[in-house]
C-alpha positions in Angstrom: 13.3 43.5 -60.0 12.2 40.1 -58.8 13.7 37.1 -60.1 12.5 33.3 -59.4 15.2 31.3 -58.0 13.1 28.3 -57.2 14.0 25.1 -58.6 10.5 23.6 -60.6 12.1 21.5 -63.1 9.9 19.0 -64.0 9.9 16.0 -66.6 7.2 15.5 -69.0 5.7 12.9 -71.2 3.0 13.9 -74.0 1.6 11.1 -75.9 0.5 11.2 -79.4 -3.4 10.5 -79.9 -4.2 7.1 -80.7 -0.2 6.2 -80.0 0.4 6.5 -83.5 4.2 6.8 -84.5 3.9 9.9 -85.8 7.9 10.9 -83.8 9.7 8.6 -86.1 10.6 11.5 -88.6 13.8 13.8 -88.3 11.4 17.2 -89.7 8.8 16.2 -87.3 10.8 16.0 -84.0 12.5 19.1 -85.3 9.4 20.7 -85.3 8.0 20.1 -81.7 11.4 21.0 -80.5 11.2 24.4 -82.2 7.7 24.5 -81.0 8.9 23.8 -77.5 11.9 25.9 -77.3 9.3 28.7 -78.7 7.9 29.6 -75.2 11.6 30.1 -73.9 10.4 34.0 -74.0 8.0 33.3 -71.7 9.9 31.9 -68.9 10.7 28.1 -69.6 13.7 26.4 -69.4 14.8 23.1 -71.3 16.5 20.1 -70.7 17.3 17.5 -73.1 14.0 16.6 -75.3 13.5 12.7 -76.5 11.3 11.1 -78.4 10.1 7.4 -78.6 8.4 6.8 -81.7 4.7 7.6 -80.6 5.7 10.3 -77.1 8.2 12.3 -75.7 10.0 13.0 -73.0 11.1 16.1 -72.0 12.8 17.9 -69.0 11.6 21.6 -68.2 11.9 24.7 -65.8 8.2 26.0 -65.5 8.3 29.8 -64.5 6.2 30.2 -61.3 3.5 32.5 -62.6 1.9 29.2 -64.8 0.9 25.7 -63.1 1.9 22.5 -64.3 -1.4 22.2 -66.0 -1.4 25.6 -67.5 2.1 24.6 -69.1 1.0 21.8 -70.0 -1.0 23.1 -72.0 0.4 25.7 -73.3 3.6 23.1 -74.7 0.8 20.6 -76.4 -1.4 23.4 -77.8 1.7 25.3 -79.3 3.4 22.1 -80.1 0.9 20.6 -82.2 -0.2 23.7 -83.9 3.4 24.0 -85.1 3.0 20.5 -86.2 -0.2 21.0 -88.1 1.0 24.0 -89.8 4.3 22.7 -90.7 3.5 19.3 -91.6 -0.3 19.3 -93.4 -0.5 15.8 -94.0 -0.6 14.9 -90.5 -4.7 16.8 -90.9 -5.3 13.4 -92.6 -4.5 11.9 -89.4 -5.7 13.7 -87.0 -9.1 15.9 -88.7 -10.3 17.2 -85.9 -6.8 19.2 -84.9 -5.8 17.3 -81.8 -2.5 15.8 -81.6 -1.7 15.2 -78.6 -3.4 12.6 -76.3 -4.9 13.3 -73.0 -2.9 11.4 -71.4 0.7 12.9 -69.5 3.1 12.1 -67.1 4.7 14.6 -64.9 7.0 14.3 -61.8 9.4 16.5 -60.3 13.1 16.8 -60.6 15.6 17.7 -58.2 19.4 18.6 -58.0 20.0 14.7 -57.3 18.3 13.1 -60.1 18.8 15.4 -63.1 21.4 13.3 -64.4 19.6 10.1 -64.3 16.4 12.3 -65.7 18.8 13.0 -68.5 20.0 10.1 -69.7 16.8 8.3 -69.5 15.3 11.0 -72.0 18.1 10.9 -74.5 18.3 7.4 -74.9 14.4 7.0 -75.6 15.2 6.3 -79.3 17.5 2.9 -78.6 15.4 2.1 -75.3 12.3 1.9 -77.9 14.1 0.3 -80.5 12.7 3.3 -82.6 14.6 3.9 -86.3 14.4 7.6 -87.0 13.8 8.3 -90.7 16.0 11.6 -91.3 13.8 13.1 -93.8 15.7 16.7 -93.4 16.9 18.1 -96.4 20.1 19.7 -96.3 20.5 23.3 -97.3 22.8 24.3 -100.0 25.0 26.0 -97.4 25.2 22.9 -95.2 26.0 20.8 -98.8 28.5 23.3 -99.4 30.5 23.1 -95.8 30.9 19.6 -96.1 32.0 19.5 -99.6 34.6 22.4 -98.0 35.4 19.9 -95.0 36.1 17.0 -97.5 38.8 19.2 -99.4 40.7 19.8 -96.4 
């Protein structure tokens, strides 16, 4: 059995069309993760994923069967068709189905720089002064554990 023991971890930015703030919203950047984390059975890997109001920033393993331009689109294709079909108001928006702009930024990360890579993606939110609305609604069974916790 072969195995890839190469190191291709890489740190993207996608942009959203027209920089529209459309990553302000807890469901939303739930979303994209899930959409993300999706093509794990294909290969990739994920770092930390952060978000900046109107992009992302992401760190990620590509396998070595797909390119960077290939998995790049594959994550924006999957992405914002998780979007679209999660979150149908955002059609409004963006009517002809394209969320993502055409712009990206890509550069490689090694052993040395992976924490800096890091941090730099999870602090996105305070570096862009960004106020994420949490939108989520909690599940009964969430509701119910903290009630449980509070008792305690």
């Amino acid at each position: 059995m072969k195995t890839d023991t190469r190191n291709n971890w890489v740190t993207l930015m996608f942009v959203c069309k027209c920089r529209f703030n459309c990553l302000r919203k807890q469901s939303v950047m739930n979303t994209c993760q899930e959409a993300f984390r999706e093509f794990e059975k294909f290969g990739f890997e994920f770092g930390p994923i952060g978000f900046g109001g109107n992009h992302t920033h992401f760190r990620v393993n590509i396998p070595k069967k797909y390119s960077i331009l290939v998995a790049e689109i594959m994550l924006k294709s999957g992405s914002s068709e998780r979007i679209f079909e999660n979150h149908p108001n955002f059609r409004k928006r963006y009517p002809r189905g394209s969320f993502w702009s055409g712009y990206e930024h890509h550069e490689s990360t090694g052993k040395k720089d992976m924490n800096e890579a890091d941090d730099y993606i999870r602090s996105q939110q305070m570096h862009h002064n960004v106020k994420v609305i949490n939108d989520v609604q909690k599940t009964i069974f969430s509701y119910a554990a903290e009630q449980d916790t509070a008792y305690s």
